[in-house]
Every structure is written in structure tokens, then in C-alpha cells.
PyMOL commands that place a pseudoatom at each C-alpha (Angstrom):
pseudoatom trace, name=CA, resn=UNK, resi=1, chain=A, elem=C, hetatm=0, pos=[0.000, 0.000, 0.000]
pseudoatom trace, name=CA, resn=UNK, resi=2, chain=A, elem=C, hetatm=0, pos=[1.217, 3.478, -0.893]
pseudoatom trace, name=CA, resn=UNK, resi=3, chain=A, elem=C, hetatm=0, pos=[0.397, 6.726, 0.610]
pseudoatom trace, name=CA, resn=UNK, resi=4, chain=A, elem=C, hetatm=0, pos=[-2.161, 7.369, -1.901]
pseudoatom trace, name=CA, resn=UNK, resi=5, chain=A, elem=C, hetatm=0, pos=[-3.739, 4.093, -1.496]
pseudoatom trace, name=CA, resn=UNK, resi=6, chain=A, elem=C, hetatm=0, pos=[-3.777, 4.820, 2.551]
pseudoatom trace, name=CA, resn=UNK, resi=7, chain=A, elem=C, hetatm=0, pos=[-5.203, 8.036, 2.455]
pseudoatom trace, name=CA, resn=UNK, resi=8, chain=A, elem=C, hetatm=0, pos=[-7.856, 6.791, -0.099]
pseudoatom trace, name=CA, resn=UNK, resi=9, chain=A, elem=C, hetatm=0, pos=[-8.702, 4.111, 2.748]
pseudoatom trace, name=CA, resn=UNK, resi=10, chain=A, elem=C, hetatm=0, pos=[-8.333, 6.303, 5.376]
pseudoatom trace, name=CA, resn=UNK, resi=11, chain=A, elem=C, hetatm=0, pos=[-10.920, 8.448, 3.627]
pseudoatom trace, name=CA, resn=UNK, resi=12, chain=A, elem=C, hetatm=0, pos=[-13.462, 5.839, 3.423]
pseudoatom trace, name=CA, resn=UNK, resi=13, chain=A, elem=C, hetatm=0, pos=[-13.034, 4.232, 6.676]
pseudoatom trace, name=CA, resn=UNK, resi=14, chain=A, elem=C, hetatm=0, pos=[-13.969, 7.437, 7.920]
pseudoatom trace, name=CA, resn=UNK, resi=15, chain=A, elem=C, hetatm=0, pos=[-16.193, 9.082, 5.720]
pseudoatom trace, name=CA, resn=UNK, resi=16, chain=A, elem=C, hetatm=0, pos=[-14.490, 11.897, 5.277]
pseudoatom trace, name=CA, resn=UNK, resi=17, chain=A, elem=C, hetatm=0, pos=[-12.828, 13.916, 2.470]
pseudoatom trace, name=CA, resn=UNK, resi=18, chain=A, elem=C, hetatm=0, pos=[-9.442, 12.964, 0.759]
pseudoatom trace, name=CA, resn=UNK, resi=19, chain=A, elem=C, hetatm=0, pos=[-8.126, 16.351, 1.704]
pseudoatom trace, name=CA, resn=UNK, resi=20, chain=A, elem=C, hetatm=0, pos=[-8.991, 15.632, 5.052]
pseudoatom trace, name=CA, resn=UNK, resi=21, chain=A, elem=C, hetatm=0, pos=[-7.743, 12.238, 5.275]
pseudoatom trace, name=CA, resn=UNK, resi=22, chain=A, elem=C, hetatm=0, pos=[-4.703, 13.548, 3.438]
pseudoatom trace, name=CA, resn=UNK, resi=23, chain=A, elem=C, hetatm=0, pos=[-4.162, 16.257, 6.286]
pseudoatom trace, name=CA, resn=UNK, resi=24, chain=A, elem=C, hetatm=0, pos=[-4.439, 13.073, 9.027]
pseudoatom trace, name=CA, resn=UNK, resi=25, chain=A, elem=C, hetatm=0, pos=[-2.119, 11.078, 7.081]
pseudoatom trace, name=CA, resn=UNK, resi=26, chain=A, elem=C, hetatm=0, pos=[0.520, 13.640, 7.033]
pseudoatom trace, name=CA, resn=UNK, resi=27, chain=A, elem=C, hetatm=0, pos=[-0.322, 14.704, 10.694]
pseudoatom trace, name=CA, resn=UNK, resi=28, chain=A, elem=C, hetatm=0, pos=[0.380, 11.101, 11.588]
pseudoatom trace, name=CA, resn=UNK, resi=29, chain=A, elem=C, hetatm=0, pos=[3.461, 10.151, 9.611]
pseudoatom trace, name=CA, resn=UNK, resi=30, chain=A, elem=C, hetatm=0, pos=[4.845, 14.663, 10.765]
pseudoatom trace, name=CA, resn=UNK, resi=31, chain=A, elem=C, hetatm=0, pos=[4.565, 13.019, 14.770]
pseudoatom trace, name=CA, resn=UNK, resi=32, chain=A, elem=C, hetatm=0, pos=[5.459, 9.645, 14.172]
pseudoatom trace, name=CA, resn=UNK, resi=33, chain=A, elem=C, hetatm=0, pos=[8.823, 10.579, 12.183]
pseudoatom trace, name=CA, resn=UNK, resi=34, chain=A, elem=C, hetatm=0, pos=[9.835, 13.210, 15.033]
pseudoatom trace, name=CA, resn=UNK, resi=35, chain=A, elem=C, hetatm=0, pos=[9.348, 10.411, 17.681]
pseudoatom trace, name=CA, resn=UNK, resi=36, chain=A, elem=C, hetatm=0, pos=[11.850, 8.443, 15.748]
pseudoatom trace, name=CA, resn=UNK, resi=37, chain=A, elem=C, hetatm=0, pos=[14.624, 11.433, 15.277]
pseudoatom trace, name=CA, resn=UNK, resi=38, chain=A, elem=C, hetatm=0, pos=[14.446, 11.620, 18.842]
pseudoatom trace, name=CA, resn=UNK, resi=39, chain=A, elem=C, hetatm=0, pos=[15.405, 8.148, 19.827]
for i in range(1, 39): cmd.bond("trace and resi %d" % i, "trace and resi %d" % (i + 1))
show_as sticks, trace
zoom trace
């Protein structure tokens, strides 16, 4: 699965819009990669 692919999931699993999905998607991955830099 690509990103595309999950925010197109992530868009119907929650009934919400692409864009939106795409914002949570990014939101995630933004938190979840600074975790990681910080050990």
C-alpha cells in the first residue's frame, strides 16, 4: 500500500474527504517521524 492508497482508505473508513484524510495522514506520519529522530 502506498500513501495514496492509505489516504484513499483512510478516507473511506472514515467518511471523510481525501483532503482531510490527506491532512491526518501527514499529521500522523509529521509526529510519528519526530518520535523516531528523537530516539
Amino acid at each position: 500500500m502506498n500513501k495514496n492508497e492509505l489516504v484513499s482508505a483512510v478516507a473511506d473508513a472514515a467518511s471523510i474527504s481525501k483532503g482531510d484524510a490527506q491532512s491526518a495522514v501527514d499529521a500522523v506520519f509529521s509526529v510519528i517521524t519526530g518520535e523516531l529522530k528523537k530516539g
